[in-house]
C-alpha positions in Angstrom: 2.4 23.2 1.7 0.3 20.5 2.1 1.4 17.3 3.5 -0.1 14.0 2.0 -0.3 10.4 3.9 0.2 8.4 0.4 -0.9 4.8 1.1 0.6 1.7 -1.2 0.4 -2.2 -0.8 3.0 -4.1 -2.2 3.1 -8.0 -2.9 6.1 -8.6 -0.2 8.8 -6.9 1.9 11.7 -7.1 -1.0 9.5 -5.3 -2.7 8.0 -2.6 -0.7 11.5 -1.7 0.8 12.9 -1.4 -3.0 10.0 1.3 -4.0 10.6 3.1 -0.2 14.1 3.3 -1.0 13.6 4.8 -4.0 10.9 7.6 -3.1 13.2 8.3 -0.2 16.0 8.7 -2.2 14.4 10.3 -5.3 13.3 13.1 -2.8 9.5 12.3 -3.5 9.0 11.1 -0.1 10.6 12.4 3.1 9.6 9.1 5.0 8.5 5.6 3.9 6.9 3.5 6.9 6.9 -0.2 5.8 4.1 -2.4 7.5 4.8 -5.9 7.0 1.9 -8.4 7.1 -0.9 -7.0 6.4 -4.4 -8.6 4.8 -6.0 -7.1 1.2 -9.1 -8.6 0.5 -10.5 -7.2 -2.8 -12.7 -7.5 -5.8 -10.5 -7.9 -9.2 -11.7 -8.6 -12.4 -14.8 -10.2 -11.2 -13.6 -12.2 -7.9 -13.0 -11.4 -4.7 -9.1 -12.2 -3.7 -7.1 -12.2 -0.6 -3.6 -11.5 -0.3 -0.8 -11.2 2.2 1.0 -7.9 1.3 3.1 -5.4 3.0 1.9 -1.4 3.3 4.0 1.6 2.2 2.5 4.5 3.8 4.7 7.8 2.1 5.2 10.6 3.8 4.9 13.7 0.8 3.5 17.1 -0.6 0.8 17.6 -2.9 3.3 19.0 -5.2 5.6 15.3 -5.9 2.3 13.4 -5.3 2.2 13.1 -9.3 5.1 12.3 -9.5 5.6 9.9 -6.6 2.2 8.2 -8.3 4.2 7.9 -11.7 7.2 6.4 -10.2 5.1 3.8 -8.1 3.5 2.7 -11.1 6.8 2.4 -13.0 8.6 0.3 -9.8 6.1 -1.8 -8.9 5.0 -5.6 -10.0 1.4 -5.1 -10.4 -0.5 -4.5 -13.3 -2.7 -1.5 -11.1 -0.6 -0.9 -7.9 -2.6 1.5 -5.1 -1.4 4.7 -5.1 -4.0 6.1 -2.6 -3.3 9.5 -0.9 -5.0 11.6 2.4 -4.2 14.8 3.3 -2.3 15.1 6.9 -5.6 17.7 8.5 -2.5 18.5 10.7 0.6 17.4 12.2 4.0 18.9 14.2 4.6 22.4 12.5 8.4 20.9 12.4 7.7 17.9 11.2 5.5 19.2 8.1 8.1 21.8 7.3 10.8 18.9 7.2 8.4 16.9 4.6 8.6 19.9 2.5 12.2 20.3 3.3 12.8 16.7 2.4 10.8 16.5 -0.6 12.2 19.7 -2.5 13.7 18.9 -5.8 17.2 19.4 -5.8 17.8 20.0 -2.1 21.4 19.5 -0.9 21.6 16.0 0.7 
């Protein structure tokens, strides 16, 4: 199993805690830390913009990252949310096993 960090700004914290809640309990994340506050500054469609956002960082597999990706997209305000994802180069063996755990389609709550 590999564990993936899955990064995702969101325009506010109504927002971001609406899409968490929903990976969380969709079972394609095992753990949603929401960051409030934190600066984009990015090109878009030609000029550079700044925004005030709050960061989703997902805790997940590469197995539900498609999927996690797919629901992002249909949850979220913008027209081309991020949906950026690392791989975790390690982590507590416990602690990955419960991502996988957590993640599993159709585990028992």
């Amino acid at each position: 199993m590999t564990a993936l960090i899955c990064f995702c700004t969101c325009p506010d914290a109504e927002v971001a805690e609406r899409i968490a809640n929903a990976l969380v309990d969709e079972r394609l994340a095992a753990c949603v830390n929401v960051l409030p506050a934190v600066i984009s500054i990015y090109r878009w469609q030609g000029a550079v913009e700044r925004a005030g956002e709050t960061l989703l960082l997902a805790k997940t597999t590469r197995e539900r990252l498609a999927a996690l990706g797919e629901r992002i997209v249909a949850l979220h305000p913008y027209e081309l949310p991020e949906v950026v994802a690392v791989e975790a180069a390690g982590g507590l063996p416990a602690y990955l096993a419960w991502i996988a755990a957590e993640t599993r389609p159709g585990a028992p709550e």
